[in-house]
PADRENKOL-553801 format. One line per field, with one value per residue (C-alpha): residue number from 1; residue in one letter; chain; z, x, y. Coordinates in steps of 0.25 Angstrom, whole numbers, plus 2048, in hexadecimal, padded with zeros to 3 digits. Each point is the difference from the previous one (the first is absolute). Layout:
<pts>
seq: (NUM / ...);
type: (A / ...);
mol: (A / ...);
zz: (Z / ...);
xx: (X / ...);
yy: (Y / ...);
</pts>
This chain:
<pts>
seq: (1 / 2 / 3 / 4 / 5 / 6 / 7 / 8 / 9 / 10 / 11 / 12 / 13 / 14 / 15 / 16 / 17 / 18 / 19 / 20 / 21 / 22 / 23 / 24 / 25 / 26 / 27 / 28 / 29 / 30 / 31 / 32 / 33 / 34 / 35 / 36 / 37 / 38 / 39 / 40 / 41 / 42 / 43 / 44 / 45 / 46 / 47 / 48 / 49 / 50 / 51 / 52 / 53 / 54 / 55 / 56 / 57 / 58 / 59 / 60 / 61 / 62 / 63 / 64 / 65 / 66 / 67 / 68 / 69 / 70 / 71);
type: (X / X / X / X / X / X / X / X / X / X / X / X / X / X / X / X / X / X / X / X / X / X / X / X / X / X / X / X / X / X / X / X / X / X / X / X / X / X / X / X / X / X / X / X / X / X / X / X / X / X / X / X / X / X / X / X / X / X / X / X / X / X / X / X / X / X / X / X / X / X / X);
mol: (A / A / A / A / A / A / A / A / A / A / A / A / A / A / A / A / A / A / A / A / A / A / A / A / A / A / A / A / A / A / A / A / A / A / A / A / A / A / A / A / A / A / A / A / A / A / A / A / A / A / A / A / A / A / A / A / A / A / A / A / A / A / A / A / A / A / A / A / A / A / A);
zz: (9BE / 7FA / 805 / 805 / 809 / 806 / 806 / 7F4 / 7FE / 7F2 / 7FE / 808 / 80A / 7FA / 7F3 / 809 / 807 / 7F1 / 7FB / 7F3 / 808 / 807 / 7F2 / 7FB / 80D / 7FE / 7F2 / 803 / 80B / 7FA / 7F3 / 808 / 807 / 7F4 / 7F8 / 80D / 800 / 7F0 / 803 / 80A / 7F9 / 7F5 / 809 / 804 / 7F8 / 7F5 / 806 / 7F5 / 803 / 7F4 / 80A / 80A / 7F8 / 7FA / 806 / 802 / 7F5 / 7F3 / 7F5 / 7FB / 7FC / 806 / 7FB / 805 / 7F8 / 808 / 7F8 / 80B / 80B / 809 / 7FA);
xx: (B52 / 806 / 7FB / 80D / 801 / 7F2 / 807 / 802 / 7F4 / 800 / 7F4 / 7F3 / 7FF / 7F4 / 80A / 80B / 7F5 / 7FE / 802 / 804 / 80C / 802 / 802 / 809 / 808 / 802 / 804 / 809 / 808 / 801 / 806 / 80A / 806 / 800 / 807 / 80A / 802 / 804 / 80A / 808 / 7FF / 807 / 80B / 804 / 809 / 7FA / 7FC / 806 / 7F8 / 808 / 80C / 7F6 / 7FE / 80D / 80F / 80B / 80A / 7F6 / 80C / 800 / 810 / 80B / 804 / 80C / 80F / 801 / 7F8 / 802 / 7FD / 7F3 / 7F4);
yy: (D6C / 7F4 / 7F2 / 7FE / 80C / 7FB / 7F3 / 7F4 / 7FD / 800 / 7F5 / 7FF / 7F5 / 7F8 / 7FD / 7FC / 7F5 / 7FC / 7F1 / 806 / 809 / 7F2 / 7FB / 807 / 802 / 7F0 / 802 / 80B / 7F8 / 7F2 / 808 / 808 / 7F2 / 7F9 / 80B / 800 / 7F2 / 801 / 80C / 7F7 / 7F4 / 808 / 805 / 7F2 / 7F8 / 7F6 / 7F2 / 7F6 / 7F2 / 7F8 / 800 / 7F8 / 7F2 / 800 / 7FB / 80B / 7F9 / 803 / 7FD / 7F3 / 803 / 807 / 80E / 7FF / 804 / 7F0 / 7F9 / 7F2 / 807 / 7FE / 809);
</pts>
């Protein structure tokens, strides 16, 4: 019969108890939540931090067809 069949035991208990098997357990999770947290970063919009420091009105002239109007 297939390990599988015999009730999931698919590795003996001593190598789960194993600090290498903690290991790598650890290894396994902190990559699975660091790729997760790049995919959702990459669904979200951009963040644009130039807009931050700098004033709304950015143009030094008008572009207007009014060339006295207010910029």
């Amino acid at each position: 019969m297939s390990p599988l069949i015999l009730g999931f035991r698919l590795l003996p208990e001593s190598l789960l108890h194993s600090e290498a098997y903690l290991v790598l357990v650890t290894f396994v999770s902190v990559n699975t939540v660091a790729f997760a947290a790049l995919s959702i970063a990459k669904l979200l919009p951009p963040i644009r931090v130039a807009g931050w420091f700098t004033s709304r009105d950015r143009r030094a002239e008008t572009r207007s067809i009014y060339p006295d109007a207010k910029p």
